[in-house]
N, C-alpha and C positions, 0 to 999 in steps of 0.2 A: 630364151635362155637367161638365167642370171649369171651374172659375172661372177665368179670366186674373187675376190679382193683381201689379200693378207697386210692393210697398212692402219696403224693406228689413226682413231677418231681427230684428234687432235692436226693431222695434214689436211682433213677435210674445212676443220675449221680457220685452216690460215690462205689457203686458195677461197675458201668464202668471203672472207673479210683483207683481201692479199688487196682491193682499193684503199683501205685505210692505212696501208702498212706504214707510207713515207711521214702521217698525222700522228703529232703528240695522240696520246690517248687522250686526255682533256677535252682535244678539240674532235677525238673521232665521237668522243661519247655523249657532246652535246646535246640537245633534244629537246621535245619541245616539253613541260612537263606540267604539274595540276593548273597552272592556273591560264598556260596556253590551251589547252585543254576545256577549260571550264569558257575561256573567250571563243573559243570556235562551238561551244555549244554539245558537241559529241564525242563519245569515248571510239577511237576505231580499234578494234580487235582481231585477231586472227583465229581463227580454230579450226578443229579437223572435222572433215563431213563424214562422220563413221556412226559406229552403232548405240554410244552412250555419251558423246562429247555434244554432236548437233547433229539435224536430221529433220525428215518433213515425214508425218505420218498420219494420214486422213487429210491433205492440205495443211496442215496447222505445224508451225515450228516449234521442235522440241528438240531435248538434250539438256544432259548436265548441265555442260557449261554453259549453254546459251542461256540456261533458266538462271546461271551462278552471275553471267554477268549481265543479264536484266535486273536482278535484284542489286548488285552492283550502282549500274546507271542509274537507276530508281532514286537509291539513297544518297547519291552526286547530282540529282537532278539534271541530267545530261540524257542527252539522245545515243542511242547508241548502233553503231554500223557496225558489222560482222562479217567480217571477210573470210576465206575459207580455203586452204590447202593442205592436202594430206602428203606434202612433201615438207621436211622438216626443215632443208638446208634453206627452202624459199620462204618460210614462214620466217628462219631466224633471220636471213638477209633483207626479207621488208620490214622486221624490226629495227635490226640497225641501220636503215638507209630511212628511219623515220617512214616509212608507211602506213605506221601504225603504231599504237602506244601500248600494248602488250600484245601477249600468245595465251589465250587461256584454254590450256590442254593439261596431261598427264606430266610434267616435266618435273626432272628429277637436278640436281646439281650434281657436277661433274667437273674436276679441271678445269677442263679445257669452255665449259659453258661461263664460270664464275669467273675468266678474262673477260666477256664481253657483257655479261648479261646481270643483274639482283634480281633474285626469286624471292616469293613469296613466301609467308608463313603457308603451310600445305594446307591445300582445300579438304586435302585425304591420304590416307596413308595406304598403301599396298607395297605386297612384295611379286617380285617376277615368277614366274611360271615356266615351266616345258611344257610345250604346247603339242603333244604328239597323238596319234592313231591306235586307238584300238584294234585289235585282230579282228577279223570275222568271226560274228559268231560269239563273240565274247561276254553277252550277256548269258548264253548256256554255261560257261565256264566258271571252275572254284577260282577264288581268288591268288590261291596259291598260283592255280597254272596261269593266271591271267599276269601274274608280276613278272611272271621268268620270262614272257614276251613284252616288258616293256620295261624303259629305262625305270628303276625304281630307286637308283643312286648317282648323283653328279658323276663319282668318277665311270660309272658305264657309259660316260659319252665319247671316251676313249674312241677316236677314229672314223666318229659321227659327223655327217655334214649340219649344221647348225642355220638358217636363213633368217638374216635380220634387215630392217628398215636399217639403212643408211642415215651416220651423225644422230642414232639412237644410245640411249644409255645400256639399251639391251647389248649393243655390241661391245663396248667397255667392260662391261657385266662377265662374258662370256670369254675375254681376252684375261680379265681377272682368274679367271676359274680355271681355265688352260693352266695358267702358272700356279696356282696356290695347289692345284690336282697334279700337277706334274703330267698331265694328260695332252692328246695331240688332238684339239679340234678342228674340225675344218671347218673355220667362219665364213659365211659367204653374207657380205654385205651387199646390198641392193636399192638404190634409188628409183625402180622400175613398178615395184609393190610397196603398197602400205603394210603394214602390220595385218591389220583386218583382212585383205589379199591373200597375206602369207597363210594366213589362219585356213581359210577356204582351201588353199592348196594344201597344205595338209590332209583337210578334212578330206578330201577328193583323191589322194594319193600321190599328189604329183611330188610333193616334199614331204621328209620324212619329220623334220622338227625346224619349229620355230619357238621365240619370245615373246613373251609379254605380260602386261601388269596382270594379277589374278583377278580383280573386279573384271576388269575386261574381258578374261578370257571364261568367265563363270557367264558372263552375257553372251558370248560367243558358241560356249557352250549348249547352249538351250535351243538353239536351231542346227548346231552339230551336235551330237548327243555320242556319234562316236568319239569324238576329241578326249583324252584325257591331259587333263589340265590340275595334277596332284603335287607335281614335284617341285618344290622351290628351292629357285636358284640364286636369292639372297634374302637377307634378312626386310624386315620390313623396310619402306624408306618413304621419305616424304612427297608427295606428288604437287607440284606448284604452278602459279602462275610465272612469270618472266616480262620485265622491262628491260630497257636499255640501260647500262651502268650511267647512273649518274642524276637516273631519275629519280631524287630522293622525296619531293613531296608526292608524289604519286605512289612508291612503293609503300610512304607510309600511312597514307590513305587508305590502299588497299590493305595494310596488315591491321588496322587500325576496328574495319568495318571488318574484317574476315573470321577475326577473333571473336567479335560479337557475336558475329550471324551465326555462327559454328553452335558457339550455345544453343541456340535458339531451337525448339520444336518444326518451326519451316524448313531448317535446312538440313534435321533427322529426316524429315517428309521427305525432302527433294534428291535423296542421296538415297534413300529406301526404293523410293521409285525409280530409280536408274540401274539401281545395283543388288536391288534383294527382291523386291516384287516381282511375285513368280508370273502380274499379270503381262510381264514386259515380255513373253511368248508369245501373245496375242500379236504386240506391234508387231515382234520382228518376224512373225510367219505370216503380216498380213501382204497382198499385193501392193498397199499403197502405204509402203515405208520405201523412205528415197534408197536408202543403203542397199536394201536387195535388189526394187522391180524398177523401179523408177519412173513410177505414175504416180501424178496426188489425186487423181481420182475413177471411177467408173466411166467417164465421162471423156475424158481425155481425149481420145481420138477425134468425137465430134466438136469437139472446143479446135480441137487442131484445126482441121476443117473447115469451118464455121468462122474463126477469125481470121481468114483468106479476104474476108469481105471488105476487111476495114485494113489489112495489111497491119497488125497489131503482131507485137510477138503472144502465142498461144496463152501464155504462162502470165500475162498477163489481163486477157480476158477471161481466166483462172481465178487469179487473185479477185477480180470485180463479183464469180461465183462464191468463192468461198466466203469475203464477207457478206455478201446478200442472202446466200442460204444454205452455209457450209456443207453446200452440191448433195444437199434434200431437197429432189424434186418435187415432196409434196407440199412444200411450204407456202404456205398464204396469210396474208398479210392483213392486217384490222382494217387497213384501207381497200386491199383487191387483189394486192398485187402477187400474183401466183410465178411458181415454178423457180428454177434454177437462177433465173438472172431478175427474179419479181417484176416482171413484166406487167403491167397494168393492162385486163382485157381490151378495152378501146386503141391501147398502143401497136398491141397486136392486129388488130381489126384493119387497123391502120395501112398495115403492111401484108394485108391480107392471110393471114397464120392465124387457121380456124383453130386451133388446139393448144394453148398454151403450156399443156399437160403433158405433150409431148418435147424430150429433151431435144430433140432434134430441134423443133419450132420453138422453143422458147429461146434457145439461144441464138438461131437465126432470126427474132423479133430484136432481141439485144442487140446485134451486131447492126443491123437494118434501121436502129434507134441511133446506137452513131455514128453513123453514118450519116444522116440525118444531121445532127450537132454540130456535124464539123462543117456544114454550110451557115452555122449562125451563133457559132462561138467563138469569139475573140480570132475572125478571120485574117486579122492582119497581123497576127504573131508566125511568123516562119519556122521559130525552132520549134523542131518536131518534137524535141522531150518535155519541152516546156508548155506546149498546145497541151501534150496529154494529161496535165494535172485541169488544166480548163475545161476540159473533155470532162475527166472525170468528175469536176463539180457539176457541171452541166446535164451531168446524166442522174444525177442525187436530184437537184432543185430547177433547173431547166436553164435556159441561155438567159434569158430576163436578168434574173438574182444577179449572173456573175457578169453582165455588161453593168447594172448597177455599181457593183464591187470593182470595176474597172475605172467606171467615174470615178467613184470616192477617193481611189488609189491617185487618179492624175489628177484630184481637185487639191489633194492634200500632200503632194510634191511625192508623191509615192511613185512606182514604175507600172504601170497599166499592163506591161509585155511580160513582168514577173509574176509568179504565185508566191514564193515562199517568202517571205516577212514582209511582202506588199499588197501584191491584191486579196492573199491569204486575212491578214491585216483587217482589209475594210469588211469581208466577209463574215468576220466574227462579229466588229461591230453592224450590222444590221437587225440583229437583235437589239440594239439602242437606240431610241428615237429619235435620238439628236441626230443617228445618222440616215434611218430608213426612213425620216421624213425632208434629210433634204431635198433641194430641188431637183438634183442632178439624179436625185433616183424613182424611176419612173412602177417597180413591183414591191417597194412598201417592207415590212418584217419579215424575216427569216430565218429561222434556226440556223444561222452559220456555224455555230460549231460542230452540228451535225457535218454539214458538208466539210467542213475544213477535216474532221476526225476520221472522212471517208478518205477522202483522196491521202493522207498522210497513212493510214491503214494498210488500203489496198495497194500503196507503192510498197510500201515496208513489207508484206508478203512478195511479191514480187522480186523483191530484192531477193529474200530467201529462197524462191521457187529457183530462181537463177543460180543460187548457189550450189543449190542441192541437184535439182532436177538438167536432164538434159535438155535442147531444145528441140 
């Protein structure tokens, strides 16, 4: 059941933030900003895992805003980490507790937001919606009869129960409109459901109306087809990003690049395809979109299965499929290597798996391969999350390459037991012959960048399959 709650948004946000009550503001809103930022290398980000913000669809991450702040990262030349909760009050309290250096979602300014928070210039403009239920039947019906059963004016909410996300601006919205209407709504706010939740429950009958931005609910729309989503319950308003107050070289960073990119033909494209392309049907009726079915592939189950062998989480012997052959099992490769995990026939042969055509046995050849590597890949590294980038160069270019990149690392005062900015490091250079002819390296040139651009890849899906996907 959801809780009826009658108390303004604004108590929510002083038991949110009630640890910084006793700090000057100055010192609650310090942070870290552009140029700690630009020293640590990565932008960290929050966003919502829903149907147009972020999302996994055929394996492959998509959404707005993930595509809004790759192009972001891109042009800061920083790396970027995206973190994901579709609860608002958690997303605003790891921003201000520094977890992160923005929220890039739908967010709108409010009161009670512009004590703790600077938004951005908006990525988009939208206004809110009633989110309600067609009758049965109602596409036999005239329009006339079709309005007299549905709210067709604010003031008929008169008496109506309303359900909103919690420390949402929908609920402010709707607190507004009680008093300007003179009307008695009954709010029921909810930290139990998301927005997208609530939408569903509608569509399905369990509630009678909820809120939300109209881009959204015209997306929402397309795999509920009974939802009507006509009535607008404010004027347009700005939809933005959010930092912590005080972040002033970052906020003007961001407003700086947002304005540009806004012009720009790319981010007509990227805003078309989230919010107007009718082929965005397709995703959201497909099985392997995270937001409905929560599979990134066909495959799934035997990948489940299958990485038992190596005691991997699934989703990450996943990840190793979709960059090798984004889980097209017919793929074959100019050197040999066939099937889902390109398994090279002799590898297979190896491990006795007469068929590499079969997804079953191809991925069982995969697993049976590292299995294999972990008896002769940088065996005396213990930690287990750090083996696994070893692992995964090891299975691109073989054990040889990365005991070579292990020398060069301890010759050249580097850390042997790390990958990233050290043994990473010597593995790039090996492609240089000043380093693949040293002595300490015993298999000669190698594409390092290949392998380094795998393991750095296939973690970074990974990460997202994690976000998105269950395990």
């Amino acid at each position: 059941m959801i809780k009826i709650v009658r108390v303004v948004a604004f108590f929510c946000f002083v038991i949110l933030f009630s640890a910084c009550s006793e700090k000057e503001p100055e010192t609650c809103y310090s942070c870290n900003d552009l140029l700690d930022i630009r020293k640590r290398g990565k932008l960290i980000a929050y966003s919502d895992n829903n149907s147009t913000n972020y999302f996994i669809y055929n394996g492959m991450p998509m959404g707005f805003q993930y595509e809004l702040l790759k192009e972001y990262s891109n042009h800061m030349e920083l790396d970027l980490e995206l973190k994901t909760s579709n609860n608002l009050a958690e997303k605003f309290n790891a921003l201000f507790s520094k977890d992160c250096d923005l929220i890039a979602a739908n967010l709108t300014e409010t009161a009670d937001r512009i004590l703790y928070f600077d938004f951005s210039i908006p990525h988009s403009i939208s206004h809110e919606v009633l989110i309600q239920k067609k009758p049965e039947g109602w596409r036999q019906m005239k329009k006339k009869t079709l309005d007299t059963l549905l709210v067709r004016d604010i003031s008929k909410l008169d008496g109506k129960t309303v359900y909103v996300q919690r420390n949402s601006s929908y609920l402010e919205r709707l607190y507004e409109i009680e008093a300007q209407e003179a009307i008695d709504l009954i709010i029921s706010d909810t930290s139990e459901y998301t927005t997208e939740q609530l939408i569903e429950m509608v569509a399905e009958g369990t509630i009678d109306y909820t809120v939300c931005d109209e881009n959204v609910a015209l997306v929402n729309q397309t795999y509920f087809p009974d939802l009507d989503v006509s009535l607008a319950l404010s004027e347009p308003k700005n939809l933005c990003w959010v930092v912590r107050k005080g972040s002033d070289s970052l906020i003007t960073s961001i407003n700086t690049w947002m304005k540009d990119f806004k012009k720009t033909k790319k981010y007509q494209n990227l805003y078309d395809k989230y919010f107007r392309n009718p082929k965005s049907r397709i995703i959201v009726k497909s099985d392997y979109y995270s937001v409905k079915g929560g599979k990134i592939s066909e495959y799934d189950e035997i990948i489940k299965e299958k990485s038992k062998i190596i005691g991997w989480d699934w989703r990450l012997v996943a990840s190793i499929i979709y960059h090798e052959s984004r889980f097209d099992n017919s793929v074959r490769s100019w050197a040999g290597a066939m099937g889902l995990m390109q398994i090279m026939p002799v590898t297979g042969a190896n491990y006795g798996i007469d068929s590499l055509a079969s997804p079953e046995q191809n991925i069982e050849a995969g697993m049976k391969f590292i299995k294999w590597l972990y008896k002769y890949t940088a065996t005396d590294i213990t930690d287990k999350n750090e083996l696994i980038k070893f692992i995964l160069a090891a299975y691109t270019i073989g054990p040889g390459h990365v005991e070579d990149a292990r020398k060069l690392a301890k010759k050249h005062g580097a850390d042997p037991n790390k990958w990233d900015e050290n043994v990473e490091k010597y593995m790039l250079l090996k492609s240089n012959p000043k380093y693949y002819n040293d002595k300490v390296v015993k298999y000669g040139y190698c594409k390092g960048w290949v392998i380094c651009s795998f393991v750095t890849e296939v973690l970074e899906v990974f990460e997202h399959y994690k976000n998105a996907i269950p395990d």
